[in-house]
ZAMARGU-4260 file (C-alpha; in steps of 0.2 Angstrom, whole numbers, plus 5000, padded with zeros to 4 digits):
<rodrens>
0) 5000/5000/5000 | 5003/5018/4995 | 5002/5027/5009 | 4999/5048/5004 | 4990/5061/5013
5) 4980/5076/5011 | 4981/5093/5023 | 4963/5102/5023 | 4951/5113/5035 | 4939/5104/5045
10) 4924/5112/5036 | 4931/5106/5019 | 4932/5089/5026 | 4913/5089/5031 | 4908/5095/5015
15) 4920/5078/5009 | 4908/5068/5021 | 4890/5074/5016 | 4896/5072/4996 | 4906/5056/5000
20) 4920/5060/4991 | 4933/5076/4993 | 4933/5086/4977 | 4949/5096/4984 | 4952/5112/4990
25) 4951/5128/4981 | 4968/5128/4977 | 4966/5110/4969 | 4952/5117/4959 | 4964/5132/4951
30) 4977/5119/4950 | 4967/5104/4941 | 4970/5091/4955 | 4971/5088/4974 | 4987/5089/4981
35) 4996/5075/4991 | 5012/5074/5003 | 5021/5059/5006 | 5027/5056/5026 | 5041/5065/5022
40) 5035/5078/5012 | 5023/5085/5024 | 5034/5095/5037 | 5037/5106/5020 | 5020/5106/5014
45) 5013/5112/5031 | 5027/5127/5031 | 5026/5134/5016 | 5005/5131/5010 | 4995/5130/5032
50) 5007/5141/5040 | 4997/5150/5053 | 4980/5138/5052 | 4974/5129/5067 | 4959/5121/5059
55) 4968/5108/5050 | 4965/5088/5048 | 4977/5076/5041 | 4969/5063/5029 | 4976/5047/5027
60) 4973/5039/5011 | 4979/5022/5001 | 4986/5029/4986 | 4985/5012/4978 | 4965/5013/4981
65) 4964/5028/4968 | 4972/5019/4954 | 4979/5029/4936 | 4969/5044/4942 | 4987/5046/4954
70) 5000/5053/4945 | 5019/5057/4951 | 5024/5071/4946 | 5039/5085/4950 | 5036/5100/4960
75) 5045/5109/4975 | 5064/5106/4971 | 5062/5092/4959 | 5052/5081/4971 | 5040/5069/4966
80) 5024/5074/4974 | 5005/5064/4972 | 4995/5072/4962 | 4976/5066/4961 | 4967/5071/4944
85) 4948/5068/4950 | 4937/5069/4967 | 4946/5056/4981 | 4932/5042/4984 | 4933/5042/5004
90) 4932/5023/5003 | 4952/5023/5000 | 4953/5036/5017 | 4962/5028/5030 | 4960/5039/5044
95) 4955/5055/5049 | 4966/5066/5062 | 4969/5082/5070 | 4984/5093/5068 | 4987/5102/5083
100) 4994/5119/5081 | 5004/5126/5095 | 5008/5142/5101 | 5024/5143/5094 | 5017/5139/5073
105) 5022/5121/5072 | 5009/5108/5067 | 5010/5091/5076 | 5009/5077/5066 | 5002/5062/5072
110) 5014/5046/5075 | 5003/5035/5062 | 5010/5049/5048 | 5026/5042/5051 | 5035/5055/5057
</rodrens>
């Protein structure tokens, strides 16, 4: 398994949950697809896109599950970042967590995100 996941508000994620599926964020839709981090690319993805926001969840999803709608493709310094060119079905969401956001602007990632 694939394992990728998605940054967004809590309000966009209820929307996700009444529609059943996520049809991205705003800036997916300018961009023509949801956005993805690996493990490792979220403490780069949080810094430079949610600086600042405290009404974040961390959706885990199976990568695997979306099949040839997932493309690889390079972004920030070359890095091959998930890119989904359709709505994410929430049957291939994992989990759902918080992202605590502290006093000092750092998001805490959850230890099932691998950090």
């Amino acid at each position: 398994m694939t394992l990728i996941f998605k940054v967004c508000g809590r309000q966009e994620w209820r929307a996700a949950a009444l529609a059943d599926a996520y049809a991205g964020s705003p800036d997916d839709a300018r961009d023509g697809f949801i956005h993805f981090s690996t493990a490792s690319q979220l403490p780069g993805t949080l810094v430079k896109h949610y600086a600042g926001r405290d009404d974040l969840l961390l959706i885990a999803v199976d990568g695997d599950a979306l099949g040839a709608t997932l493309k690889w493709e390079a972004s920030r310094g070359g890095d091959l970042f998930p890119h989904l060119y359709g709505a994410l079905p929430l049957s291939a969401v994992l989990w759902t967590k918080e992202l605590p956001f502290d006093g000092s602007g750092h998001h805490h990632l959850p230890a099932e995100a691998g950090q």
